[in-house]
ChimeraX commands (.cxc) that place a marker at each C-alpha (Angstrom):
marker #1 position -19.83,66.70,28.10 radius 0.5
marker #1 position -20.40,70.21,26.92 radius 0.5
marker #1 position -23.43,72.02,26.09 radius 0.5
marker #1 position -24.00,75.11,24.73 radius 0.5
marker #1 position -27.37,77.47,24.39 radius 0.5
marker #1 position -28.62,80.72,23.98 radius 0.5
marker #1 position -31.63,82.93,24.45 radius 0.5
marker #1 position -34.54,83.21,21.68 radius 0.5
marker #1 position -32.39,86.93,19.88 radius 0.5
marker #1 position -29.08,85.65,20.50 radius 0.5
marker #1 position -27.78,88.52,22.08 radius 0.5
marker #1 position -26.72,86.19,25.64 radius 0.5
marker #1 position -24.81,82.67,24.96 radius 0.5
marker #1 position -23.95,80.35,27.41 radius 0.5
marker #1 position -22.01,77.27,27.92 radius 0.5
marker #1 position -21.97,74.68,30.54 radius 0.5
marker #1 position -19.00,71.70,31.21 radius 0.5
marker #1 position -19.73,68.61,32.56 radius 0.5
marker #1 position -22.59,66.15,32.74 radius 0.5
marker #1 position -25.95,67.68,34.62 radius 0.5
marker #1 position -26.16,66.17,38.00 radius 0.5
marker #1 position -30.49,66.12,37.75 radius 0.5
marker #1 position -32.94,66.60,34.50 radius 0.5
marker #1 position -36.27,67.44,35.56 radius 0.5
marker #1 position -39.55,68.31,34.58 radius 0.5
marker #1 position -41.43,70.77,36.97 radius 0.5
marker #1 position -45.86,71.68,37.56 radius 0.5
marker #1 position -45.33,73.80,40.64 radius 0.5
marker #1 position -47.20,77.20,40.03 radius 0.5
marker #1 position -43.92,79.41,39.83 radius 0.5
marker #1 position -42.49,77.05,36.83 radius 0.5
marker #1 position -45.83,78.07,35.34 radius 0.5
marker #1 position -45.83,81.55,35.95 radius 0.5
marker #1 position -42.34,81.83,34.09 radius 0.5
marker #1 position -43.16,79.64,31.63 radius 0.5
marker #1 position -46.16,81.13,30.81 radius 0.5
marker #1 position -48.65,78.29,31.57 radius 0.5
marker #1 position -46.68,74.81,30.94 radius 0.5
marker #1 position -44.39,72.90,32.70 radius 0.5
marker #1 position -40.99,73.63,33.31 radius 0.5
marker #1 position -37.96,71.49,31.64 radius 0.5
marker #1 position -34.76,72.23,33.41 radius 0.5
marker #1 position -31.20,70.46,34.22 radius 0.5
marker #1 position -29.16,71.63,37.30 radius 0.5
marker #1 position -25.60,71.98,36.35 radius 0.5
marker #1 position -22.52,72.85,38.12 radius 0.5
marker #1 position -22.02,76.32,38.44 radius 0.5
marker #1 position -18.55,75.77,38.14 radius 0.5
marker #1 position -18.81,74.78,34.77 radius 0.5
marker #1 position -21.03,77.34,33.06 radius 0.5
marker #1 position -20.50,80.56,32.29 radius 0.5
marker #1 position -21.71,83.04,29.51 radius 0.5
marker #1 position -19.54,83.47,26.29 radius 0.5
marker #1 position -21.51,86.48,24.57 radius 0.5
marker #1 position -24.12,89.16,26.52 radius 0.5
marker #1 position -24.98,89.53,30.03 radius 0.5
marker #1 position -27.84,88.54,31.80 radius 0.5
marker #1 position -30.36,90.62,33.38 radius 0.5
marker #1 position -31.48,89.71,36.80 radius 0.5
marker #1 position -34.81,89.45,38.72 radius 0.5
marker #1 position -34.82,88.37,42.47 radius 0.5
marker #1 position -38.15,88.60,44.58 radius 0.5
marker #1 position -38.34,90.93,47.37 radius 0.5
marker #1 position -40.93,89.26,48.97 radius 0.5
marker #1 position -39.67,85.27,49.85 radius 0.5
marker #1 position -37.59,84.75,52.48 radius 0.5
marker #1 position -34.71,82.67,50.21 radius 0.5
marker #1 position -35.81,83.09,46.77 radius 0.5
marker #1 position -34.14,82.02,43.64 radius 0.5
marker #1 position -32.46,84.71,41.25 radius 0.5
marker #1 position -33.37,84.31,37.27 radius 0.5
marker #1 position -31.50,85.04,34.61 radius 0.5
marker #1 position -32.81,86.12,31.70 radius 0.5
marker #1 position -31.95,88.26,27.95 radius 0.5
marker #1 position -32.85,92.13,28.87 radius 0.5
marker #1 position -33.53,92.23,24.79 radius 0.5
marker #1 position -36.09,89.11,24.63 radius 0.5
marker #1 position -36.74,88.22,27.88 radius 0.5
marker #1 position -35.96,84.41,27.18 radius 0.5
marker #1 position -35.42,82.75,30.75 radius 0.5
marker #1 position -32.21,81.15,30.36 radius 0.5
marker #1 position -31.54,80.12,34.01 radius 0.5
marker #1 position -32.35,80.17,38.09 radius 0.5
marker #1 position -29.61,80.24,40.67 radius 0.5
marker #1 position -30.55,79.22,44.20 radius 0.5
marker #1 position -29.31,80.80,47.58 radius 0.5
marker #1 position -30.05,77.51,48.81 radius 0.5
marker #1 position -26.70,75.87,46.78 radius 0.5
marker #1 position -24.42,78.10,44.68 radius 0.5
marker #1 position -22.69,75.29,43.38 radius 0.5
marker #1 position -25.62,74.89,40.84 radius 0.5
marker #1 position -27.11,76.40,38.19 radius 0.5
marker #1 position -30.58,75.17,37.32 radius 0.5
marker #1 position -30.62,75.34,33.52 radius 0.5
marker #1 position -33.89,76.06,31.01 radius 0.5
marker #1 position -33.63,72.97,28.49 radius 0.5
marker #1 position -35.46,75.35,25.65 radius 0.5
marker #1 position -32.55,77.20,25.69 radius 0.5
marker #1 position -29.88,74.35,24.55 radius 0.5
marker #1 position -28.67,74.41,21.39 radius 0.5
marker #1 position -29.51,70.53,21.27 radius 0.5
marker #1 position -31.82,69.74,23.73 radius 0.5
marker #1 position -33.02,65.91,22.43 radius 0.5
marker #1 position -29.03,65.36,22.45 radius 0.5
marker #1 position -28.37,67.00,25.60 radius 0.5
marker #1 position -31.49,66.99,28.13 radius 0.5
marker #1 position -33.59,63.97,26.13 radius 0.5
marker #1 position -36.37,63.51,28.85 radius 0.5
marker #1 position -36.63,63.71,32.55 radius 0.5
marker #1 position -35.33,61.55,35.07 radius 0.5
marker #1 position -38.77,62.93,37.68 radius 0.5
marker #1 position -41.65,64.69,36.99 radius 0.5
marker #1 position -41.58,67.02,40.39 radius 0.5
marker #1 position -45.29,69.47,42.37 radius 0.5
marker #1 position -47.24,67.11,40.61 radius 0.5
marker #1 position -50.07,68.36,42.77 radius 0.5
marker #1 position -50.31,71.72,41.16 radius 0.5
marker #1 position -49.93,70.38,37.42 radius 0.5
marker #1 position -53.09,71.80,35.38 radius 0.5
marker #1 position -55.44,69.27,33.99 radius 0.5
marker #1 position -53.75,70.17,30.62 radius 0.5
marker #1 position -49.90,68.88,31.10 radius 0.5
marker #1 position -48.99,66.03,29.90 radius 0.5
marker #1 position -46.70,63.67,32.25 radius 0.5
marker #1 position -44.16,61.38,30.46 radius 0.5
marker #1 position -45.07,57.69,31.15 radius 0.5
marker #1 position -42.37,55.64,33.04 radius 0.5
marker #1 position -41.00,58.75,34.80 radius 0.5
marker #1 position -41.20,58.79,38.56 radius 0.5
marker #1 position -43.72,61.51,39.54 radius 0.5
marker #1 position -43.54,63.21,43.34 radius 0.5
marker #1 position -46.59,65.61,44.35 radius 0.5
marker #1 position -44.27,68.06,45.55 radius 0.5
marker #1 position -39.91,68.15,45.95 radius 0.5
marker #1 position -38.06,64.86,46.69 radius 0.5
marker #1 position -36.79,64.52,49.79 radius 0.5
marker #1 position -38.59,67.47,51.56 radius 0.5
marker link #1:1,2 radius 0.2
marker link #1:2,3 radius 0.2
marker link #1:3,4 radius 0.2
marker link #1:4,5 radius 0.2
marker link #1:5,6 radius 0.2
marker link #1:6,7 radius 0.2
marker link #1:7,8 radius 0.2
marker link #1:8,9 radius 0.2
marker link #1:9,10 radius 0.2
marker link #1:10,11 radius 0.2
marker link #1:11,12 radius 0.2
marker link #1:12,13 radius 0.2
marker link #1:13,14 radius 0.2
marker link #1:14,15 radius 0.2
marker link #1:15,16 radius 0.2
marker link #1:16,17 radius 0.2
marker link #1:17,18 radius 0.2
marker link #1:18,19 radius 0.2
marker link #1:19,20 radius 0.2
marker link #1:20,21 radius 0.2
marker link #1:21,22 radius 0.2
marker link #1:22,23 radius 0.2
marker link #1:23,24 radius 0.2
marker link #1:24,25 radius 0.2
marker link #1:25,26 radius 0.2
marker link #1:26,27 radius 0.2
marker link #1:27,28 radius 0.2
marker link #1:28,29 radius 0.2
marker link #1:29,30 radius 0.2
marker link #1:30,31 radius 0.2
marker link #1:31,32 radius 0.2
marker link #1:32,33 radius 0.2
marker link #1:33,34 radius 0.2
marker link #1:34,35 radius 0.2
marker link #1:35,36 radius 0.2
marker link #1:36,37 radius 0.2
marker link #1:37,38 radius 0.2
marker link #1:38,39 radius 0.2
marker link #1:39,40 radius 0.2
marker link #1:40,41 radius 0.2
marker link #1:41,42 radius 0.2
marker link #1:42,43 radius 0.2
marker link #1:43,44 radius 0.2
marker link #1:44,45 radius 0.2
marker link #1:45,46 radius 0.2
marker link #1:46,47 radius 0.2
marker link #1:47,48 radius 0.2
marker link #1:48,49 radius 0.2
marker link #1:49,50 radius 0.2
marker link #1:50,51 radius 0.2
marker link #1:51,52 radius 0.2
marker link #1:52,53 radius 0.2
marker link #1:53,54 radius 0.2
marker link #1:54,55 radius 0.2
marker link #1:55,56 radius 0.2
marker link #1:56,57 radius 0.2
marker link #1:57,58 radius 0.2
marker link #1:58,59 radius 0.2
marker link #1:59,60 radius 0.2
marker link #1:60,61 radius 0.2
marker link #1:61,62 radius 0.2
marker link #1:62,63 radius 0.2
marker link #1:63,64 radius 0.2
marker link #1:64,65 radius 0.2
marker link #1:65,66 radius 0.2
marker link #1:66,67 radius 0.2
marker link #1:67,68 radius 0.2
marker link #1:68,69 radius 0.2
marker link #1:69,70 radius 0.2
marker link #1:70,71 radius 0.2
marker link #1:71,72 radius 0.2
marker link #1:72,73 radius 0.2
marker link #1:73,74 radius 0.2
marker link #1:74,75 radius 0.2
marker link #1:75,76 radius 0.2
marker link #1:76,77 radius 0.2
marker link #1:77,78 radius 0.2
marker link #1:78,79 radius 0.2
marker link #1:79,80 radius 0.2
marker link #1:80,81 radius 0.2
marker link #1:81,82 radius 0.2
marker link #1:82,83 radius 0.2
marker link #1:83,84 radius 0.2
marker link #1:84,85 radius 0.2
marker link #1:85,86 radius 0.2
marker link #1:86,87 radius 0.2
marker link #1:87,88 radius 0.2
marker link #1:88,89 radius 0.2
marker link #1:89,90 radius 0.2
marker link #1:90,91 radius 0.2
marker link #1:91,92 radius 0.2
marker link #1:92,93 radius 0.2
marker link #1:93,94 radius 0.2
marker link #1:94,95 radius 0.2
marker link #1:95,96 radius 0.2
marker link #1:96,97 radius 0.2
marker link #1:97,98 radius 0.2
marker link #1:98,99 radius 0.2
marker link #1:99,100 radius 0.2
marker link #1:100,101 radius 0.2
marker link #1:101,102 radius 0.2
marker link #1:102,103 radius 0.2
marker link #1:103,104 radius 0.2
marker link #1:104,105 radius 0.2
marker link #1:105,106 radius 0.2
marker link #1:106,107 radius 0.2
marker link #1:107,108 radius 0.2
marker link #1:108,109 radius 0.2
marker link #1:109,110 radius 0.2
marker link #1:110,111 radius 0.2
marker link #1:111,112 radius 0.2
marker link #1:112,113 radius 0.2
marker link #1:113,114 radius 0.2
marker link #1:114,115 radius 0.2
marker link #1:115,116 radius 0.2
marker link #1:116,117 radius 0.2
marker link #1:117,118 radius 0.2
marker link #1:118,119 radius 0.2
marker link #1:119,120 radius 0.2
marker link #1:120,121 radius 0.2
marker link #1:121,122 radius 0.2
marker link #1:122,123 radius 0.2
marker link #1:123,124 radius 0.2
marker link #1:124,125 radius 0.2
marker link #1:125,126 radius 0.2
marker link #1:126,127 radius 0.2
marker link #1:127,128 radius 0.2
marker link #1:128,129 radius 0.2
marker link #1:129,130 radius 0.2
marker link #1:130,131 radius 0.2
marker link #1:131,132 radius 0.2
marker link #1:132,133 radius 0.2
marker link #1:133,134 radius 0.2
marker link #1:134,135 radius 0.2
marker link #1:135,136 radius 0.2
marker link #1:136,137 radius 0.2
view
């Protein structure tokens, strides 16, 4: 399987090898923050497997978690395009508004994940599993 995406100006492409290992949907407050208020839509990939064909990311990393995540984003737009975690560098956690085809290739959450800090206005799919904070932590 092989997906391919971009940010909102077109100026960084990306594509990514391989079937995602995890689709999620995510409420926790930083998803919020960098989405700008709604849930967050993502697929973790294998790092090995993506790469970008056109552009170069920009970078932000805070200075002020102990083992924060690193985002990737267009310096011309600012579209968020993806997270690495220091956690596991064998992934690439992937923002599904930035496929070229994301029905085809994200089509709906497997979990709905920090359900306990969803806002009154997001909507949770029905039939999903829903956890009120990160699986298996």
């Amino acid at each position: 399987m092989s997906m391919t995406g971009r940010c909102y100006c077109g100026a960084v492409r990306y594509e990514s090898d391989g079937p995602p290992a995890f689709k999620g949907q995510c409420h926790c407050r930083e998803c919020q923050y960098i989405s700008g208020g709604a849930e967050n839509l993502f697929m973790i990939v294998p790092s090995a497997g993506f790469r970008y064909v056109a552009g170069a990311p920009k970078t932000f990393t805070r200075s002020d978690l102990e083992s924060p995540g690193t985002r990737e984003f267009c310096a011309e737009c600012g579209t968020h395009l993806s997270t690495r975690s220091p956690r596991d560098p064998s992934i690439v956690i992937l923002k599904v508004g930035t496929l070229d085809d994301p029905a085809a290739d994200y089509g709906g959450p497997q979990a709905v994940i920090w359900t306990k800090d969803a806002q009154p206005y997001h909507l949770m799919p029905e039939g999903v599993p829903q956890f009120p904070g990160f699986p298996g932590r």
